[in-house]
C-alpha positions as semicolon CSV with decimal commas, in nm:
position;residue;x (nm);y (nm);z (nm)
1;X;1,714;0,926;4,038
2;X;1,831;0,805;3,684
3;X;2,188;0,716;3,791
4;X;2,077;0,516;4,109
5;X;1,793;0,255;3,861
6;X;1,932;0,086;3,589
7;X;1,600;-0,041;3,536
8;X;1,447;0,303;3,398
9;X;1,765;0,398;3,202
10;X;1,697;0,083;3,001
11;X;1,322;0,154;2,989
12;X;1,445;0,475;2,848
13;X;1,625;0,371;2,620
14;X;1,395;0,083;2,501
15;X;1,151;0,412;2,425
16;X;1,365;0,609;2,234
17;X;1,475;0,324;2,021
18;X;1,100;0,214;1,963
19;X;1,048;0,563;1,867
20;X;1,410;0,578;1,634
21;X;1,234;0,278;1,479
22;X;0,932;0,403;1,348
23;X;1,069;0,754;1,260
24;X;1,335;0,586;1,032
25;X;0,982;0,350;0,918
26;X;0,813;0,632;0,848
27;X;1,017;0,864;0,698
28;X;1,280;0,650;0,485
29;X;1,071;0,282;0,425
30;X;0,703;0,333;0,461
31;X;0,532;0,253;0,103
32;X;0,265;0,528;0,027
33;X;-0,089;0,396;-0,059
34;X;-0,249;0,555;-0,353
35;X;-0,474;0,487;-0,676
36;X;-0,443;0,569;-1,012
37;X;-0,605;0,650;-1,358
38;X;-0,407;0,595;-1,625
39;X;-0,426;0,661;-2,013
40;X;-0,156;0,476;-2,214
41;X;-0,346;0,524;-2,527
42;X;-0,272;0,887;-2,771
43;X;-0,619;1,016;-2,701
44;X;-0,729;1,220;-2,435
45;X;-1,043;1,187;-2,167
46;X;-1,230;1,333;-1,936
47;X;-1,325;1,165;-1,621
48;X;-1,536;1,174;-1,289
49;X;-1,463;0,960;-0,993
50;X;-1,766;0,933;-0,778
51;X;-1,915;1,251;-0,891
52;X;-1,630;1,462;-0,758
53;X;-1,455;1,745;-1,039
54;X;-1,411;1,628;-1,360
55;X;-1,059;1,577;-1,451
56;X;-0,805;1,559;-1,833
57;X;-0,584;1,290;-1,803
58;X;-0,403;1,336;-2,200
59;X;-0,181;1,066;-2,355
60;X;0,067;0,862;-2,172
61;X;-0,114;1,045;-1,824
62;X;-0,173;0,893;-1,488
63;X;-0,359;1,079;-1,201
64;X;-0,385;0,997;-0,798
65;X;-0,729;0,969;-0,745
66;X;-0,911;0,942;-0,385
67;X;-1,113;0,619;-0,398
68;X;-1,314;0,520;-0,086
69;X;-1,303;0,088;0,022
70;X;-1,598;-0,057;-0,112
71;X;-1,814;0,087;-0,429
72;X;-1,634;0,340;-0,620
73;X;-1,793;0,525;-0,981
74;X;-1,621;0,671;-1,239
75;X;-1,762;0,828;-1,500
76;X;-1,565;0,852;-1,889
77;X;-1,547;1,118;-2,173
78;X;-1,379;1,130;-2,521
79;X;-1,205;1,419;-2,614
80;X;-1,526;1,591;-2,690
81;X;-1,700;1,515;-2,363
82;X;-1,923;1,254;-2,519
83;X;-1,968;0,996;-2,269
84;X;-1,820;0,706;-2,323
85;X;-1,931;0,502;-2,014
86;X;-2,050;0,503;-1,657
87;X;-1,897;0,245;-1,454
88;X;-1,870;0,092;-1,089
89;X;-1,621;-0,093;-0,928
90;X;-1,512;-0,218;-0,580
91;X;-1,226;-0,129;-0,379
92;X;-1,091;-0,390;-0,168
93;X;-0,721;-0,288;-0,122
94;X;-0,456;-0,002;-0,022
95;X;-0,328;0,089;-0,381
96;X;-0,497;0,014;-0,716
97;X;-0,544;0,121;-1,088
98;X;-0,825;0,221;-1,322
99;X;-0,743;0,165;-1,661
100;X;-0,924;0,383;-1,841
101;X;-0,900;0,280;-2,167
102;X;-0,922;-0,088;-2,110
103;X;-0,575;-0,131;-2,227
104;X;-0,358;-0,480;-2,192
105;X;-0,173;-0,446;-1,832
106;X;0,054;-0,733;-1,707
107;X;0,112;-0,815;-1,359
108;X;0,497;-0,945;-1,346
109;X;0,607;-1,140;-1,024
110;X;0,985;-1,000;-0,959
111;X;1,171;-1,279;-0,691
112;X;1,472;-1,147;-0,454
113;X;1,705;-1,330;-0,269
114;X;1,978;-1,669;-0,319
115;X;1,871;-1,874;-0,560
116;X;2,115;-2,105;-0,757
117;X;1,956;-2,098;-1,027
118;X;1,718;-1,806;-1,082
119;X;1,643;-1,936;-1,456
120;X;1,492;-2,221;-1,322
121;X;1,251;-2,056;-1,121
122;X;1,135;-1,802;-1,408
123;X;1,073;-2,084;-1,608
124;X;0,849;-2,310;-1,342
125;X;0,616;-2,009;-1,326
126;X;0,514;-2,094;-1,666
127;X;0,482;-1,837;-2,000
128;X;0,235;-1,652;-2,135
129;X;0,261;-1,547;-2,561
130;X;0,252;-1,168;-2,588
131;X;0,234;-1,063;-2,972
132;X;0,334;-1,385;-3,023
133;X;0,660;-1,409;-2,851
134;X;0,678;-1,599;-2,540
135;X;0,763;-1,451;-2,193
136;X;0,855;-1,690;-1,912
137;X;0,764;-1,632;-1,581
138;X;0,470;-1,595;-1,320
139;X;0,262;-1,316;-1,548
140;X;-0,087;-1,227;-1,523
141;X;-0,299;-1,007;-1,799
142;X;-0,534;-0,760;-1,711
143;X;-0,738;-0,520;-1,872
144;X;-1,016;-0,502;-1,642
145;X;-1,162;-0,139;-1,537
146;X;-1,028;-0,202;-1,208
147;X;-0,704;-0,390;-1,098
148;X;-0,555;-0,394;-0,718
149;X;-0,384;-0,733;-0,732
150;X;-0,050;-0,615;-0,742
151;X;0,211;-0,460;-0,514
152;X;0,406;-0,179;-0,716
153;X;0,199;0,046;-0,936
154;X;0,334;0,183;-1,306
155;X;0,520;0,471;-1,179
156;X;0,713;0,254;-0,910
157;X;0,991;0,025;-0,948
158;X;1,099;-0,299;-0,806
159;X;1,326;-0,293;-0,517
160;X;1,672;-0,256;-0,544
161;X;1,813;-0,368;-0,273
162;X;1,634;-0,701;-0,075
163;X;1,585;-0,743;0,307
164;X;1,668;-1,108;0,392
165;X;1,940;-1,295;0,123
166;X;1,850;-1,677;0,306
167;X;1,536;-1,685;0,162
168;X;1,310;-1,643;-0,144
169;X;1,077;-1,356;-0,169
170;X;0,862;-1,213;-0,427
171;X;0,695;-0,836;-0,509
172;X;0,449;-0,810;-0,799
173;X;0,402;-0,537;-1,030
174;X;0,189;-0,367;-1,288
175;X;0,325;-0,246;-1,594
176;X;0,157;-0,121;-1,947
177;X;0,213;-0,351;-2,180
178;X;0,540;-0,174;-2,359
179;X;0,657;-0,123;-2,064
180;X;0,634;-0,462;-1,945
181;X;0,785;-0,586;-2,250
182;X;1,078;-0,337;-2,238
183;X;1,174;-0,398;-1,881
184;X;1,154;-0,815;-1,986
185;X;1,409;-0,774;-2,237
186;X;1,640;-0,586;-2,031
187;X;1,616;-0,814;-1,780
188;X;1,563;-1,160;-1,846
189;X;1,773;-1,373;-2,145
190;X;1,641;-1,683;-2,228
């Protein structure tokens, strides 16, 4: 029956490559969706997140966390589980982070593809002063409770290798604020 219609070997085929396709999607490219709590300060807490187990997260820590869309709660202890505060926030994306501590984050647009002159285009994102040394480029401060406007998280990095060369595209990313400013100077000289 197969060798006698062309039409259902190509139907087949067209199945088994659809399938290929999101096997190699799922198992090699998907990006995972998660939240995080992190502590980039020496001292140690305690936390709750929506009245679930209390949890350590100790200097320099991050933790997944489950978060729900929509109202979250976290509750926050010192080191000797004297609450510190008791806090809601609102969930409105796939991956996110709770800083703790209410540290200094900076969101850092990273742009792939040709560009003659990638200076050029750092520098018409404008600058922002950070300990009083300028940094060029499309940067964005937070140190909110909750940030989700951002598409790596702290323990990712930026894409090494970029889909489409013709044209211009751009991935954001969170970073602590050492971190941000180590990973400028390695890669931008101005």
């Amino acid at each position: 029956m197969l060798k006698n219609n062309p039409s259902l070997k190509g139907l087949l085929f067209a199945i088994l490559a659809t399938i290929a396709a999101f096997a190699i999607y799922f198992i090699f490219l998907a990006k995972p969706n998660y939240y995080l709590v992190d502590n980039p300060t020496p001292d140690t807490y305690f936390f709750s997140v929506n009245n679930g187990e209390q949890k350590i997260l100790s200097s320099g820590q991050y933790l997944k966390v489950d978060l729900n869309k929509g109202k979250n709660s976290i509750k926050v202890f010192d080191q000797n589980k004297k609450m510190l505060y008791d806090s809601a926030f609102d969930v409105k994306n796939q991956r996110g982070l709770i800083n703790i501590a209410h540290k200094d984050y900076y969101v850092f647009k990273q742009f792939y593809g040709y560009f003659r002159d990638k200076d050029s285009l750092i520098m018409a994102q404008g600058s922002m002063n950070i300990d009083g040394k300028p940094f060029l480029g499309n940067i964005k401060k937070e140190n909110k409770l909750y940030s989700e406007d951002f598409y790596f998280n702290i323990d990712e990095d930026y894409n090494k290798v970029i889909k489409n060369i013709d044209k211009v595209e751009s991935r954001t990313k969170i970073f602590r604020k050492q971190d941000f400013i180590n990973y400028y100077n390695e890669n931008y000289k101005f």
